[in-house]
Each structure stands twice: as structure tokens, then as C-alpha cells.
C-alpha positions in Angstrom: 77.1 64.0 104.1 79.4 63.7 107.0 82.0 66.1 109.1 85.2 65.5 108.2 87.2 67.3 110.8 90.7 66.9 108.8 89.2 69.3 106.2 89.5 71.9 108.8 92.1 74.8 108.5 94.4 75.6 110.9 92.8 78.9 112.0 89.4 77.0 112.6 91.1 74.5 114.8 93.5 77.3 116.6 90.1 79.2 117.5 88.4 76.0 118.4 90.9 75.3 120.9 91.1 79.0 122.3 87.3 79.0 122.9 87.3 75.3 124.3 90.3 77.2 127.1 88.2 80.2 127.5 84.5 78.8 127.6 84.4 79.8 131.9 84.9 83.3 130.2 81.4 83.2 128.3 78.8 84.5 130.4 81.2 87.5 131.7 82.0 88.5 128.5 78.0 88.4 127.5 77.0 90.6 130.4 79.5 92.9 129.6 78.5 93.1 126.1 75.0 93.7 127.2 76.3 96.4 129.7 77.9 98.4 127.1 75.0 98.0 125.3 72.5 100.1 127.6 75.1 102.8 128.4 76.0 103.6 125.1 73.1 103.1 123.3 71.2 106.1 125.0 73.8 108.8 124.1 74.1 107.7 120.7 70.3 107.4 119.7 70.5 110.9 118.8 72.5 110.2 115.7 71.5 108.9 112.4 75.3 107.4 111.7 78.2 106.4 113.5 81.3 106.1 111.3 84.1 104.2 113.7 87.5 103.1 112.4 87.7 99.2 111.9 90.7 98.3 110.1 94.2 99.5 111.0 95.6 99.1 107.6 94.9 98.6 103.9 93.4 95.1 102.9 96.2 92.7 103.2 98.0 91.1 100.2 96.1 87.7 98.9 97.8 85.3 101.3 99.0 87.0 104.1 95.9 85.4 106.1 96.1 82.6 104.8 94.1 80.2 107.0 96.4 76.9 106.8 99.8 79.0 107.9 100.0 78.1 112.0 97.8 79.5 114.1 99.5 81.7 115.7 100.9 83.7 112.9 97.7 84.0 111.8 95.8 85.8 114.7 98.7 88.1 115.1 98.1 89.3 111.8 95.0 89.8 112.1 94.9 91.6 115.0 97.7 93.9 113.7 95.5 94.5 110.8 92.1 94.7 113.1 93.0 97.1 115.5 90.1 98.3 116.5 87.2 95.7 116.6 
């Protein structure tokens, strides 16, 4: 079996293109990650759970993400609908 790159959806080619823009970005963002990683993970050891809000809304109706629609339209509704992550 081969890739067939025109089976792709619009949202897999929109992120492909933001990462391929933002790839100098990589390592930053990694070292951050790992930075909030050591200061929060001392405070928070003393907890058994952590319940954090994820979602700013209910689920979406079947559609309304629909990966093919443009791009754009796309990853604003998604990050309407995940606020917080």
C-alpha cells in the first residue's frame, strides 16, 4: 500500500501547513512544556485527582467539525469549543 496524499482532509493539510510555518517554534515550545512540567508537578503531587475544565461547550452537532469544510473554519471552531486545552 501506498500514500495517497489527495485522500487527505482539509484539516490534515491546514495543520500540516501550520506546523511546516511554525517548525523554528519546536524546541521553545518543548522546553517550555518541560518547564511547566517541574514547577507544577511538585505542588500538585500531594493530590490523588486533578479535575480541570477541558471543553467550553457541549459536544458539537455531528458536522460542525467536519474535517473537509476549509481550514480555517475549522480550527476556529474548535478552539471556540476547546477553550481550555
Amino acid at each position: 500500500p501506498s500514500f495517497d496524499r489527495d485522500r487527505l482532509d482539509n484539516l490534515t493539510l491546514g495543520l500540516e501547513r501550520y506546523a511546516g510555518r511554525n517548525l523554528h517554534r519546536v524546541p521553545t515550545a518543548i522546553a517550555r512544556l518541560a518547564r511547566v512540567r517541574r514547577i507544577t508537578s511538585r505542588p500538585q503531587s500531594t493530590y490523588d485527582v486533578l479535575l480541570m475544565p477541558t471543553l467550553a461547550d457541549a459536544p458539537p452537532e455531528i458536522g460542525h467539525l467536519d474535517p473537509t469544510a476549509p481550514y480555517q473554519q475549522i480550527i476556529d471552531r474548535l478552539i471556540d469549543w476547546v477553550a481550555f486545552t
